[in-house]
C-alpha positions in Angstrom: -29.3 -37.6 -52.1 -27.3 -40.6 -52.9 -28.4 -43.8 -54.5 -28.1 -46.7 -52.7 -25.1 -49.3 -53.6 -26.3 -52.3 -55.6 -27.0 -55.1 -53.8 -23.7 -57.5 -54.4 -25.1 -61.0 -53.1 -22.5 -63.0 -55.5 -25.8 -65.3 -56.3 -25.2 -67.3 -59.2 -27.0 -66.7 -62.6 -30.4 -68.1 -63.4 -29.8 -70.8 -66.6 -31.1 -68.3 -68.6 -28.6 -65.3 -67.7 -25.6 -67.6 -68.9 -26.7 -68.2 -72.6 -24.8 -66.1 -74.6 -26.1 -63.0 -75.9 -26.9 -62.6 -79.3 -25.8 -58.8 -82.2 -30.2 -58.1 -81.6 -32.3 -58.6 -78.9 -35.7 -58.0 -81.3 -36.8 -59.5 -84.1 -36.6 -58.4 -87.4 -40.2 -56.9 -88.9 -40.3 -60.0 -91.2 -40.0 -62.7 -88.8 -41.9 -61.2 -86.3 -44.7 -61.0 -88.8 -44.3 -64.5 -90.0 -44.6 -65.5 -86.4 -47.8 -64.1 -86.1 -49.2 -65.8 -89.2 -48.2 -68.7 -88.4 -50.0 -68.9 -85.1 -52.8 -68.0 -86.8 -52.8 -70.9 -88.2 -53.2 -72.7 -84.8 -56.3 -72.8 -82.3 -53.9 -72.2 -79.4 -50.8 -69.8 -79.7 -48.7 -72.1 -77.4 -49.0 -74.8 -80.4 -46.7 -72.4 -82.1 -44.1 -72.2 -79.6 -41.8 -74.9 -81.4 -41.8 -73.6 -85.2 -42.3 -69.9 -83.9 -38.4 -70.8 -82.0 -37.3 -72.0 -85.7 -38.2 -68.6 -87.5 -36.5 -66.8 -84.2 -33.4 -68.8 -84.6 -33.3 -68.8 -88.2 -33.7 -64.3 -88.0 -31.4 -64.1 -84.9 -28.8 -66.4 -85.8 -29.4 -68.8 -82.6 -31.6 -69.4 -79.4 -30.7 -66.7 -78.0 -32.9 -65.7 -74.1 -33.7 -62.7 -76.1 -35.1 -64.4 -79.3 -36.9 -66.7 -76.7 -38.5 -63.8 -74.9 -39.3 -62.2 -78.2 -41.1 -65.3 -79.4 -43.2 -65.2 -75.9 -44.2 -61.2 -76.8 -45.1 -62.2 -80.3 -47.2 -65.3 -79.2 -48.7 -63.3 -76.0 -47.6 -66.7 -74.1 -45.2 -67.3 -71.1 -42.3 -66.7 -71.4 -41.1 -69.6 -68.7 -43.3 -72.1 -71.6 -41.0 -70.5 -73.8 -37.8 -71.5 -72.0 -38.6 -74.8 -71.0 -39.6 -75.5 -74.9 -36.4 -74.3 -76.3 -34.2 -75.7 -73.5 -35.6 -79.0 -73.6 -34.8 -79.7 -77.4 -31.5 -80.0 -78.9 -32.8 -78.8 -82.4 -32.5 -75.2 -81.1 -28.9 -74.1 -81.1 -28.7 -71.8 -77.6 -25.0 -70.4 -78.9 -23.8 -69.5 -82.3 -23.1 -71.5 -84.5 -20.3 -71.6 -87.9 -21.9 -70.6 -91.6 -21.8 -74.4 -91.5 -22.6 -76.3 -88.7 -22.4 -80.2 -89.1 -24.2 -83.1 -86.9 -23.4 -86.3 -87.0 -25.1 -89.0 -85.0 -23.0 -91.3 -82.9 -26.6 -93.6 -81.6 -26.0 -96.9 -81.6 -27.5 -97.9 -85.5 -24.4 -95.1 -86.4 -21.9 -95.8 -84.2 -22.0 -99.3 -85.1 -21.4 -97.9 -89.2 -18.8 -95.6 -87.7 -20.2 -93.1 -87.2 -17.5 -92.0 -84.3 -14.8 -92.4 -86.2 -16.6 -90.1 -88.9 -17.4 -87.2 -86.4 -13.6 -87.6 -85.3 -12.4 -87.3 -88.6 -14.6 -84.4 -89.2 -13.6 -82.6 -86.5 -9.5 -83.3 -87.8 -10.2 -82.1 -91.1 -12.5 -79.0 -90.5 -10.0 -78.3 -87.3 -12.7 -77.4 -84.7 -13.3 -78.6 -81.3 -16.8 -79.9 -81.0 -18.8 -77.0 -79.5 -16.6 -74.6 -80.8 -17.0 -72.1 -83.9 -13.8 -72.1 -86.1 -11.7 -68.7 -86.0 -12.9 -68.2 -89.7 -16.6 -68.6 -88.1 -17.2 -70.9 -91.2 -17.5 -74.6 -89.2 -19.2 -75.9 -86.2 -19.8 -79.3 -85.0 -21.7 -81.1 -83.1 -22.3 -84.9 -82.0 -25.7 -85.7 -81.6 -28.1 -88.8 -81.1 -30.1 -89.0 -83.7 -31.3 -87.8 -87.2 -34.1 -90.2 -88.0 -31.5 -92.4 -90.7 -30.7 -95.3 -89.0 -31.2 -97.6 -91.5 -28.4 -96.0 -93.6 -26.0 -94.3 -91.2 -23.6 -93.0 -90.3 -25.5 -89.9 -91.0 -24.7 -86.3 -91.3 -26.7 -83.1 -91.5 -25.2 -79.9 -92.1 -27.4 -76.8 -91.6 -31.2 -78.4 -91.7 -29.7 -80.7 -95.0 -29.4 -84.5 -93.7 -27.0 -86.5 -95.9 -27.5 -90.2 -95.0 -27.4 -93.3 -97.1 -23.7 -94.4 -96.1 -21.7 -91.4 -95.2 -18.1 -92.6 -96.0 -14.7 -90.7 -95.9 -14.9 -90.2 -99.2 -18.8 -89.0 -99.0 -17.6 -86.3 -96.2 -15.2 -84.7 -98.4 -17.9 -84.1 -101.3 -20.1 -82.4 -98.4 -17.3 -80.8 -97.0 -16.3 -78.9 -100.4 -19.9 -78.1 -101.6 -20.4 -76.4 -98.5 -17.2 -74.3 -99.6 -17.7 -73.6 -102.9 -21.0 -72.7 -101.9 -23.8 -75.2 -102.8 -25.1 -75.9 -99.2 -27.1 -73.5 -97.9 -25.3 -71.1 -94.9 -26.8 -71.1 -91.7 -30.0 -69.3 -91.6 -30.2 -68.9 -94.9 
């Protein structure tokens, strides 16, 4: 007796089926313990979905479907909650990122400081294409809309670091070599 062919219907993938997949599909013992203290630390486990996703992200490298499912398993909440939760904010990084993946905001209070003209220059320097991880795997970048400085901007977060107070040419390059030599903190780390 034969199996039947797969069915071939050429549908297109759910959202979730086209995130990229990430080296593990569990987590780690550590992290999956740490996710369980923490939501004992709340009345309801779906109150832990959003720093639950930050341990996940920070053990798996990125928001991967996988690290969002294993968040659900851990929490013993839906998994859809789970999706919509991680999908809906730009905080969790849903592809890998460089060893050093730099933000800078280009909102109005920043692009008005010059902001644009910063993330275009650190794009030239690092030579990366924004959404794009550098061959070395060492850079990403990203423009995003805020990061709560706007009173001092152009700001500038690398990692979960925010360098605000007037981030000049000058000011990028310091950032720039302390994340080489090592003094900034790598990704998930």
């Amino acid at each position: 007796m034969s199996l039947p062919e797969p069915e071939t219907s050429g549908r297109p993938l759910a959202p979730g089926e086209r995130l990229p997949l990430g080296e593990r599909s569990t987590l780690s013992p550590g992290a999956e313990e740490a996710i369980g203290a923490l939501a004992a630390k709340y009345p309801e486990p779906l109150a832990a979905t959003l720093p639950a996703l930050y341990l996940a992200q920070e053990d798996m490298g990125f928001t991967s479907l996988a690290a969002m499912k294993e968040v659900a398993r851990v929490l013993r909440i839906p998994e859809g909650h789970v999706y919509g939760v991680a999908t809906f904010y730009t905080m969790y990084q849903k592809k890998p990122v460089g060893c050093f993946h730099l933000q800078v905001c280009t909102n109005l209070c920043c692009a008005l400081r010059g902001g644009a003209q910063l993330f275009q220059r650190l794009c030239e320097r690092l030579a990366v294409h924004p959404g794009e991880v550098s061959p070395d795997g060492l850079w990403s970048v990203e423009e995003v809309e805020c990061l709560g400085s706007c009173g001092s901007g152009p700001c500038l977060q690398v990692n979960q670091e925010t360098y605000d107070e007037f981030v000049d040419e000058a000011r990028l390059d310091r950032i720039i070599e302390a994340c080489r030599r090592g003094d900034v903190a790598e990704w998930g780390k």
